[in-house]
C-alpha positions in Angstrom: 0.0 0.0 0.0 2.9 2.6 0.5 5.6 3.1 -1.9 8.9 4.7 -1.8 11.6 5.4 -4.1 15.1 6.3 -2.4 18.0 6.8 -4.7 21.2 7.4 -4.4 23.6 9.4 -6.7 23.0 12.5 -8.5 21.2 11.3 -11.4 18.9 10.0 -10.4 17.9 12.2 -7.1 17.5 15.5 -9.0 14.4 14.7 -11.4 12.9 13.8 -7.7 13.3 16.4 -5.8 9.9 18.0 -6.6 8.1 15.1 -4.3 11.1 14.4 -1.7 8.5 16.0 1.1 6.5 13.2 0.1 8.6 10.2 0.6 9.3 11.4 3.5 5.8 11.0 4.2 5.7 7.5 3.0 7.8 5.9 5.5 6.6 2.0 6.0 7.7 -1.0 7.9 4.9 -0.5 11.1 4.6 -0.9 14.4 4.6 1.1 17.0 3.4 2.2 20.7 1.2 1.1 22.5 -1.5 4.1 23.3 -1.1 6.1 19.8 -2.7 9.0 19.4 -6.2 8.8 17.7 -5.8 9.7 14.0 -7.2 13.3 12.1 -9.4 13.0 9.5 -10.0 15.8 7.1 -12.8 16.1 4.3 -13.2 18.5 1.6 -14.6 19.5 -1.9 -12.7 21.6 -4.5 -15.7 23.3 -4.2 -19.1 23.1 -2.3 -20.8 25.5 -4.5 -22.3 23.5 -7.2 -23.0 25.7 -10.6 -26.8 24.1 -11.2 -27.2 24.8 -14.5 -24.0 23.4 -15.6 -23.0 20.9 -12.9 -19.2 20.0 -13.9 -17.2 17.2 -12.4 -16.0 18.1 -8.9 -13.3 16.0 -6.5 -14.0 14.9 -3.1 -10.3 14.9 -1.0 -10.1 12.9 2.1 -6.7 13.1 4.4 -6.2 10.6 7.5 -3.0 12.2 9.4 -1.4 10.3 12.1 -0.1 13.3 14.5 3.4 13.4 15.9 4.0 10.6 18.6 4.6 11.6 22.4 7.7 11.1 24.6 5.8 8.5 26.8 4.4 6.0 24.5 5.8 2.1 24.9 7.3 0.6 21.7 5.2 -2.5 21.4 7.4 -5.2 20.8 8.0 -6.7 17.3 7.5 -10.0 15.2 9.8 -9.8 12.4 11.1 -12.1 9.2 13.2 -11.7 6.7 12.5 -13.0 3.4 15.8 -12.7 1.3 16.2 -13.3 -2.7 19.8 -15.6 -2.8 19.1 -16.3 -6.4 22.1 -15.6 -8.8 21.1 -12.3 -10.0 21.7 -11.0 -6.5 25.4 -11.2 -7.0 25.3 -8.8 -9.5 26.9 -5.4 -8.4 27.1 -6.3 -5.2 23.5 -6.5 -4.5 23.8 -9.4 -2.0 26.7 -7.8 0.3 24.5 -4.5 0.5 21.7 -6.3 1.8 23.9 -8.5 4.1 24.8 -5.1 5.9 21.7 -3.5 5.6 20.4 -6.6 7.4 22.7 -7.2 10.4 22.4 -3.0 10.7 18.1 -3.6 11.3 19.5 -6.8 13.4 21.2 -4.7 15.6 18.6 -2.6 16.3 16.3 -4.9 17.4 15.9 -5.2 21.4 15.5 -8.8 23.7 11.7 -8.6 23.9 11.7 -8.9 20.0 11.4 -11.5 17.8 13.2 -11.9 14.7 13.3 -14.9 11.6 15.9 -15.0 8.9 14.8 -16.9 5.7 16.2 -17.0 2.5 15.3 -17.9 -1.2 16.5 -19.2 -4.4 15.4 -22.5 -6.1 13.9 -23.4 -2.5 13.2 -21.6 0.6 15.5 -22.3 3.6 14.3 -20.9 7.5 18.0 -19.8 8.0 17.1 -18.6 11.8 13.7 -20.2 13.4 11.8 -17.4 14.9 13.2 -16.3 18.5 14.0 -13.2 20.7 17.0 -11.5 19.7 19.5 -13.3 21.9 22.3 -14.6 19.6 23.0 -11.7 17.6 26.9 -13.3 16.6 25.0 -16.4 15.3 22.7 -14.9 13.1 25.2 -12.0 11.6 27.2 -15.3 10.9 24.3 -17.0 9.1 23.8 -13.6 7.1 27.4 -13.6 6.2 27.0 -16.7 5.1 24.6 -16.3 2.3 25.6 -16.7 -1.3 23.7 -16.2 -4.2 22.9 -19.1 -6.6 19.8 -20.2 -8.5 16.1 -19.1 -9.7 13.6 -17.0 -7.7 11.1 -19.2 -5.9 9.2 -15.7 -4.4 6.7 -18.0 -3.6 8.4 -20.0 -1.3 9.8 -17.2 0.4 6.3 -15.6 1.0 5.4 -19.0 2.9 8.0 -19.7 5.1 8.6 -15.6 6.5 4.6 -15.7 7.2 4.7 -19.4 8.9 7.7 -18.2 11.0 6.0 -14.9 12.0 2.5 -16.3 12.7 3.2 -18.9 14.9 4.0 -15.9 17.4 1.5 -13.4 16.1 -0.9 -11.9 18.6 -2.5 -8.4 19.2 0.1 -7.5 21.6 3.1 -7.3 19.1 3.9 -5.9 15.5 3.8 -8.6 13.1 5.3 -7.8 9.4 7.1 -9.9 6.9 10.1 -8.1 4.8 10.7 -9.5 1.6 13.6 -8.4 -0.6 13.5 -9.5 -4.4 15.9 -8.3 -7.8 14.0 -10.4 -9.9 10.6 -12.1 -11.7 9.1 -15.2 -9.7 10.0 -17.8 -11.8 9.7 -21.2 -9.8 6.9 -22.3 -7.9 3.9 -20.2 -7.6 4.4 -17.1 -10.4 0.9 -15.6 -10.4 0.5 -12.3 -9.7 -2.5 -12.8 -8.5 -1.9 -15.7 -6.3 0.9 -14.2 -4.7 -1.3 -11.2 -3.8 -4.4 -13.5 -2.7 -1.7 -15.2 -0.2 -0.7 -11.8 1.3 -4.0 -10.5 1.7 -5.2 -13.7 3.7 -1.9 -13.0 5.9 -3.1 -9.4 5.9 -6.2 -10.2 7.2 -5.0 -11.9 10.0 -3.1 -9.2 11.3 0.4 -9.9 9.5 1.5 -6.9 7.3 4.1 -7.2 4.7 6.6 -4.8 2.9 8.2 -5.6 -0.2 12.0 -4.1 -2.0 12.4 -4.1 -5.3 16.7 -4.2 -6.4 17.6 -3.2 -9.6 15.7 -3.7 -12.7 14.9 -6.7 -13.1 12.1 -7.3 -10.6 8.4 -7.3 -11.4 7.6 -3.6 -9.9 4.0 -4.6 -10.7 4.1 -8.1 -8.1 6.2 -6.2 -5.3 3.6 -3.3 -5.7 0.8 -5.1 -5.0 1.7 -7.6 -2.6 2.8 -4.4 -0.8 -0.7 -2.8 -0.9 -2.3 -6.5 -0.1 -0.5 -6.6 2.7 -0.8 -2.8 4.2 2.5 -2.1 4.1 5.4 -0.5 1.9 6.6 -1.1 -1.5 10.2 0.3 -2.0 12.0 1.3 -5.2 15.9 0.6 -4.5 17.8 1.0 -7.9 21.0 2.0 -5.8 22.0 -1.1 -4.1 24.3 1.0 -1.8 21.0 2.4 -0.2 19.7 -0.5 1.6 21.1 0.2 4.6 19.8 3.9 4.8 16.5 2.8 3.6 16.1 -0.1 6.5 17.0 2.5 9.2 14.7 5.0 8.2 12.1 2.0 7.6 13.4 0.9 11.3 12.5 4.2 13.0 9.0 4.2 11.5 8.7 0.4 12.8 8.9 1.7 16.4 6.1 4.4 16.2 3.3 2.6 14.6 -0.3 5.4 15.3 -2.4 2.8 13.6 -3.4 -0.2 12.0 -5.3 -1.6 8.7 -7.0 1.8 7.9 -10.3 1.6 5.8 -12.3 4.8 4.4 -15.6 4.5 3.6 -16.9 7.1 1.6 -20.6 7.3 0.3 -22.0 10.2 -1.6 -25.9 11.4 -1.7 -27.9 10.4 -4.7 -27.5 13.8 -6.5 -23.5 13.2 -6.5 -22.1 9.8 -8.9 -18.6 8.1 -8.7 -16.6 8.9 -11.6 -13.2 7.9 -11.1 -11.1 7.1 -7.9 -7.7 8.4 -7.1 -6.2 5.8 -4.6 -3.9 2.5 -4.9 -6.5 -0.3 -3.5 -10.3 0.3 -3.1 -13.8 -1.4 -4.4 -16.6 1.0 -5.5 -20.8 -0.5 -5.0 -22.8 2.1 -6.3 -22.2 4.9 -4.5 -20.1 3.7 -1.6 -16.4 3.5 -2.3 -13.8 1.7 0.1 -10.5 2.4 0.4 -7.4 0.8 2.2 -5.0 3.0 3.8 -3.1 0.0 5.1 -0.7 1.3 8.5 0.5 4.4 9.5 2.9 5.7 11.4 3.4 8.6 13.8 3.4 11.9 11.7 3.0 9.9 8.4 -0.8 10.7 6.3 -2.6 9.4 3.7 -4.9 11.3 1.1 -7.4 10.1 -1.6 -10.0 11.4 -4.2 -12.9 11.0 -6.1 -14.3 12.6 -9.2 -17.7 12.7 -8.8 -20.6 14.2 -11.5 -23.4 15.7 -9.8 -26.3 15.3 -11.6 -28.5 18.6 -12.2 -31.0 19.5 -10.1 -32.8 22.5 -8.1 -31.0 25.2 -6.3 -30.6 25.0 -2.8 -28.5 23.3 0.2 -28.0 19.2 -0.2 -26.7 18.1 3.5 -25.0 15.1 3.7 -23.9 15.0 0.0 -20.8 12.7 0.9 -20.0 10.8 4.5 -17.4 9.8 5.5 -16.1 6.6 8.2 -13.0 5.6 9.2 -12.0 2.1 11.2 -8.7 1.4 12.3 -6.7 -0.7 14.9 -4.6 0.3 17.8 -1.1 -0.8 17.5 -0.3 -3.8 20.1 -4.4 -3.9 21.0 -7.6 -5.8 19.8 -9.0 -2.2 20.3 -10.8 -0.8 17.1 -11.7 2.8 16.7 -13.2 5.0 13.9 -13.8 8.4 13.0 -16.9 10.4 10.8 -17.2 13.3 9.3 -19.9 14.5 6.6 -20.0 17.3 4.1 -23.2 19.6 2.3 -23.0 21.0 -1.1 -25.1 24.0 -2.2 -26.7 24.0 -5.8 -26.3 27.9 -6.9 -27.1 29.9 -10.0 -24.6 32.1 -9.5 -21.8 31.3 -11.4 -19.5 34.0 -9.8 -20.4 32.5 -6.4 -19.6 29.1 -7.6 -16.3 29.9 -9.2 -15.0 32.1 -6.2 -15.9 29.1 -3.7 -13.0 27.3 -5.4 -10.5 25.7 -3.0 -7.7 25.7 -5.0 -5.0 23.5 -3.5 -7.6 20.8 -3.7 -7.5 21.6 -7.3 -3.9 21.3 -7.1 -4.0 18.0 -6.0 -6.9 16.8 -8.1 -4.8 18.0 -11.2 -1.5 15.8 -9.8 -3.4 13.1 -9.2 -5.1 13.4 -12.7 -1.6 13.6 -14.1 -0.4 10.2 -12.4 -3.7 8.6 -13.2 -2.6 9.1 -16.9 0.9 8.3 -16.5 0.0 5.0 -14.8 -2.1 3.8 -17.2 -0.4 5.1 -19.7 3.1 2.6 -18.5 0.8 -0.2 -18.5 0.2 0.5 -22.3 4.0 0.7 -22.6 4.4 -2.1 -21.4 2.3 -4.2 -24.0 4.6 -2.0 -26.5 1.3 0.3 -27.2 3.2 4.3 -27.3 -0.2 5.3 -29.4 -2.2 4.3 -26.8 0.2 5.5 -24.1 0.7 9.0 -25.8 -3.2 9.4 -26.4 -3.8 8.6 -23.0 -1.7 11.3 -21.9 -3.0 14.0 -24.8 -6.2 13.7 -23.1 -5.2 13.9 -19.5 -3.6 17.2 -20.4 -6.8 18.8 -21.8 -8.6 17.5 -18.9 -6.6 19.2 -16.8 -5.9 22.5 -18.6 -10.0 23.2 -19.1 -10.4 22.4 -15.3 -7.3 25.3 -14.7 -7.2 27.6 -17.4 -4.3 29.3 -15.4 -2.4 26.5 -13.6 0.2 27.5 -11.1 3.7 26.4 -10.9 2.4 22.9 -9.0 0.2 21.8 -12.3 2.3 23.5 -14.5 5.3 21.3 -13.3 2.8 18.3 -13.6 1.8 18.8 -17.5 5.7 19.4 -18.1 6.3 16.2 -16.3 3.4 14.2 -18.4 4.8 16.1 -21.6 8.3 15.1 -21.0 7.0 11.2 -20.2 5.4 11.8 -23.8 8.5 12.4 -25.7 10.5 9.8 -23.9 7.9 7.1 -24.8 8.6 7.6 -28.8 12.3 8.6 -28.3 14.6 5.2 -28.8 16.0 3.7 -25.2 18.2 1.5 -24.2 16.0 -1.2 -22.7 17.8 -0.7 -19.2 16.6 3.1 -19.7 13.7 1.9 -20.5 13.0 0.2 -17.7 13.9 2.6 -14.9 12.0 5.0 -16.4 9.0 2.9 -16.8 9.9 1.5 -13.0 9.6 5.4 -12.0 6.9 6.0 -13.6 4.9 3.7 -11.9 6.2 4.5 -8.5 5.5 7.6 -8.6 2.1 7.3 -9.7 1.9 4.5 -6.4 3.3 7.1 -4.2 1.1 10.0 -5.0 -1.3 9.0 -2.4 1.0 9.9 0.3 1.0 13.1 -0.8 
């Protein structure tokens, strides 16, 4: 459900640096204290005055925020595995010895009450270290060490053995997450996308999370991305293989201040307002009640959505309760449920002035960004079945869309078309198919990430 992208070097960092608040944001690997403070949940329409005789689409923004954790609160102890990729690929520029540090680093961090499984995975799946508290830290740095890569890329297998190893100590009073690491396609055993993801979800459901890492570029950034959201937890980008270890501390730190659990939005909108199009990585739409999965989040960490909605024409006047809105969520290291609600009115006017100057414009902002990654998302996917017409027509309509909803963009949706026109020209410019491929892993990634946002 989360995403990040961390790169290292020059290069790649600067075409970034436009959304680096974000992935900030986005940090993953949950779990957290034991009394968290209660979430925030703010609701809004880009505009609540609703021109009646010529009803346009409008967007609906919701934002859960997990506030800034206190001094007092308990780390609740943690359930970890490890799912490592040993197959061959990983010995390519020095991919395995990066994760080896970056793994004894997270190890060394962990504290007596925790419990910790090592397992890794090439052809087969080997439970390196059974799951135990944290005692022999020289024996399992050894076993680490010890790794080589050889073989194919049984994910699968993997997947099994870190959630068998983690729930045979899961319970409400711990954090309970499986980490899996992969540089390449599943290509023994179970290979389904959709499998995989069914598997992960079940484990979800029963209160194991899972974060996925992509290395390189020759993983399947479309598996890793949504096993991540399946399981409520993080899906990372790592084309520098140097970075792991700066990546697993900062996941680390967010492990320890965990505000919430499996967040679900449920949205439904008055029979004058119709779903047109949702902005968010995982969600189900019946009629006029959409869900959405949040996943986790941790202290100071938020999560935002939309949805295009048409309002259908009809009198002027006030329309109370034209969208409510629910939230459920879990206490870290508690059975404990909680929710929040909140409900919004629109007013039907035939005042255009007063409609236009009712405009919240950095929801605009936002609806036009998500717009733009909407297109560039799908528009991947086309490249991917070696479709550039589709892809560039995709994006040639995005681009009106969101010029005639902001006639004068500012510098935030300005940057956004310039971003969609320069994805345009690189999808009918020739690449080198490594090129291609970051790009295209980018792409994606940041169209995941947006949500943070």
């Amino acid at each position: 459900m989360k995403t990040r992208l961390i790169p290292f070097g020059l290069s790649a960092t600067l075409p970034l640096l436009a959304f680096a608040a974000c992935l900030v944001l986005r940090l993953a690997l949950a779990a957290g204290t034991a009394q968290a403070a209660p979430l925030q949940l703010q609701v809004a329409f880009d505009n609540d005055h609703i021109y009646a005789t010529r009803p346009g689409a409008r967007y609906l923004e919701v934002l859960v925020t997990a506030p800034e954790s206190g001094s007092q609160q308990r780390r609740v102890p943690l359930n970890l595995a490890l799912v490592l990729d040993t197959s061959g690929s990983m010995a390519e520029q020095g991919k395995l010895e990066y994760v080896k540090q970056a793994a004894i680093a997270m190890l060394n961090r962990l504290r007596p009450e925790d419990r910790f499984a090592l397992v890794s995975y090439s052809n087969q799946a080997r439970v390196l270290y059974p799951s135990q508290p944290v005692e022999e830290g020289q024996r399992m740095e050894g076993l680490i060490n010890s790794l080589i890569a050889t073989g194919g890329t049984n994910l699968g297998a993997g997947l099994i053995e870190g959630f068998d190893q983690v729930r045979r100590h899961a319970s409400p009073s711990v954090i309970s997450r499986v980490l899996l690491l992969s540089d390449g396609l599943a290509n023994i055993g179970i290979t389904s996308n959709q499998e995989l993801s069914q598997m992960v979800q079940a484990q979800s459901e029963a209160g194991i999370s899972l974060s996925s890492f992509g290395v390189g570029l020759e993983f399947n950034e479309d598996l890793l991305a949504s096993i991540a959201e399946s399981g409520r937890g993080t899906y990372y980008f790592i084309d520098h293989p140097e970075s792991m270890s700066a990546i697993l501390a900062k996941e680390f730190k967010s492990v320890e201040q965990l505000a919430a659990a499996d967040i679900r939005v449920t949205i439904t909108l008055g029979s004058d307002l119709a779903v047109d199009q949702v902005f968010a990585n995982t969600y189900e739409v019946n009629g006029n009640t959409v869900t959405v999965r949040f996943g986790d989040l941790a202290a100071g960490e938020r999560r935002r959505m939309q949805i295009r909605v048409l309002p259908r024409q009809r009198t002027v006047g006030r329309l109370d309760n034209a969208a409510n809105v629910s939230v459920s969520y879990l206490e870290p290291g508690s059975k404990a449920a909680q929710s929040l609600l909140d409900s919004l009115g629109v007013i039907y006017t035939n005042d255009e002035k007063t409609a236009l100057a009712s405009l919240n414009k950095e929801v605009q902002e936002r609806a036009a960004v998500f717009e733009a990654n909407q297109a560039k998302k799908e528009a991947a996917q086309a490249v991917d079945k070696g479709d550039q017409s589709k892809a560039t027509a995709i994006l040639g309509e995005a681009r009106k869309k969101i010029e005639a909803a902001a006639p004068a963009p500012s510098a935030k949706v300005q940057n956004e078309l310039s971003a969609m026109d320069s994805y345009t020209q690189s999808i009918n410019a020739p690449k080198e198919s490594k090129d291609r491929a970051l790009e295209q892993k980018k792409v994606k990634y940041r169209a995941q990430a947006v949500e943070g946002c």
